[in-house]
C-alpha positions, 0 to 999 in steps of 0.5 A, spaced: 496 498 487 494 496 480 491 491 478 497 488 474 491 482 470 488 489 469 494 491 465 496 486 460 489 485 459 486 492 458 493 497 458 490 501 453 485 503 457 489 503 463 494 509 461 489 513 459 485 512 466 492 514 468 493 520 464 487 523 467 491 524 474 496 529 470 501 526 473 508 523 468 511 520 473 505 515 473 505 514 466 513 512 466 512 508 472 506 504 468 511 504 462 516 500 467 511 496 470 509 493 463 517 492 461 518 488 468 512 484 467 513 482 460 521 480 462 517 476 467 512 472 463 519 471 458 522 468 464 516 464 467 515 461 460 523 458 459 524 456 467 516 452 465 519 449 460 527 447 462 522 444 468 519 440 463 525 438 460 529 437 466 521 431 467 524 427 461 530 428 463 529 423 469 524 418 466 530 417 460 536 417 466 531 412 471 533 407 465 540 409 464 542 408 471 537 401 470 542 399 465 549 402 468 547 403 475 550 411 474 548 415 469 555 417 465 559 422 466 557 426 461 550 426 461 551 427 468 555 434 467 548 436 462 544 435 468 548 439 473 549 445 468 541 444 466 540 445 473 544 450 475 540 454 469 533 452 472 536 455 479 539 462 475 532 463 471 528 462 479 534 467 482 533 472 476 525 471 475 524 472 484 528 478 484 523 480 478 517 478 481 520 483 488 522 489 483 515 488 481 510 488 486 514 494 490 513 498 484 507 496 483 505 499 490 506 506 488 501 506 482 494 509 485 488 506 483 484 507 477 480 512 477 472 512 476 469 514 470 465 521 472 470 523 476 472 530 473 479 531 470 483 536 472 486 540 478 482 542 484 479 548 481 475 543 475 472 539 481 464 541 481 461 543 488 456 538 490 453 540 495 454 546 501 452 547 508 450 553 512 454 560 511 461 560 511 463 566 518 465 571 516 472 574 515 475 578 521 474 574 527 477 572 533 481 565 531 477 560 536 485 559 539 485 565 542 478 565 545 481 558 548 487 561 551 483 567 554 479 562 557 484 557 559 483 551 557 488 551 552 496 552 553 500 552 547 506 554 549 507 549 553 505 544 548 510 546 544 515 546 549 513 538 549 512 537 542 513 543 538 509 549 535 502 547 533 500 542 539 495 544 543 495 542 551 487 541 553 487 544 559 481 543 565 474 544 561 477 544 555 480 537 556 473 536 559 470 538 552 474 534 547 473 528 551 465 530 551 466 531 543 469 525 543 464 521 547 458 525 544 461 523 536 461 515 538 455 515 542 451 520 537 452 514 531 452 508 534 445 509 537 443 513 532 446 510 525 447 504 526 454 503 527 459 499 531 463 501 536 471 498 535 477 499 539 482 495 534 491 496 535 494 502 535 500 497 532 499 493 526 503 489 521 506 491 515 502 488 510 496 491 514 499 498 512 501 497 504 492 493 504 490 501 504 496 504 501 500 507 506 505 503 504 512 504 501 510 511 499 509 514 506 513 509 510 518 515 511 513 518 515 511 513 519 513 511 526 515 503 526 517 499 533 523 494 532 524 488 531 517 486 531 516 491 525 510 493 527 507 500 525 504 505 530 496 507 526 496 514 523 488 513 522 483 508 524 481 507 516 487 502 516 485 498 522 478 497 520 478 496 513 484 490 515 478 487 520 476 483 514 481 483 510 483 476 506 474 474 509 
């Protein structure tokens, strides 16, 4: 989400940081957001200083109903229209205020200065690892079937082609790995083993981004409207959030 202070003070800089993700989509939806928030600081000052109209209005109308006991009817008819527009202006700047926090959610980050600009192809290779196997071998897939610890005809009859079912040893193996992974850096690099909810709240999932843009893709419990976590990040960087 962009930092919509960043913006007014810094939009220059901001679209070009932008600009660099090669995407006009972006830069059309910051040319809306800037729009959107110059409408909405036009309205915050006229509904600021019809308040502060309205706070005169009654220190005067205080002493006109002193003096007659009711304010005549026509001022009385200028106060109601008065508040009636004070009423048109908060209905007209929340609605604003709303269209602009929605569509500021799907403007991404900006990124940092030496992050290479361009498409994959630009991006340098820091570092590599080990010798990459050789083409032609046995997918691990086959191996594991042959062996029968893998079963993916039957994990697609319950879910679909591409979900395996771990079988005997095999599902002995993924619980080892996991075991073997959560064990290897809680002892030996300084981590903390957590267990958080597998279902959080909607603002738990626009804090690290997943909301609006894949809420399509997301699985939500009704009516709590809560959200089944696609991955430990949003869990885990919400445990301090607002700390």
């Amino acid at each position: 989400m962009i930092d919509l202070k960043q913006l007014r003070s810094a939009p220059d800089q901001v679209r070009a940081a932008l600009a660099r993700r090669s995407d006009p989509g972006i830069l059309d939806l910051l040319a809306e957001l800037q729009e959107l928030d110059g409408r909405r600081r036009v309205l915050a000052t006229q509904l600021d200083g019809l308040k502060a109209q309205r706070n005169e209005y009654a220190k005067a109308d205080a002493q006109l109903v002193k003096q007659h006991g009711k304010l005549p009817a026509e001022i009385a008819e200028q106060r109601r229209r008065h508040g009636l527009q004070i009423a048109t202006l908060e209905a007209e700047l929340r609605n604003i205020e709303t269209v602009l926090e929605a569509k500021a959610l799907f403007v991404p980050n900006l990124p940092l200065a030496d992050v290479p600009t361009g498409d994959a192809s630009a991006a340098p290779v820091v570092r590599t690892w080990g010798t990459p196997a050789p083409a032609g071998g046995t997918p691990h897939w086959e191996i594991a079937e042959r062996l029968g610890i893998l079963d993916l005809k039957r994990g697609a009859k319950l879910s679909g082609s591409g979900f395996p079912v771990f079988v005997g040893a095999g599902a002995r193996l993924v619980r080892g790995l996991l075991g073997f992974m959560l064990d290897l850096h809680t002892r030996e690099h300084g981590y903390v083993e957590c267990a958080p909810p597998f279902l959080v709240r909607r603002e738990i999932m626009q804090g690290t981004g997943q909301l609006p843009k894949f809420e399509e893709d997301a699985y939500r419990t009704e009516p709590d409207d809560l959200f089944l976590v696609p991955t430990a990040e949003v869990p885990l960087t919400n445990l301090l959030r607002d700390e």
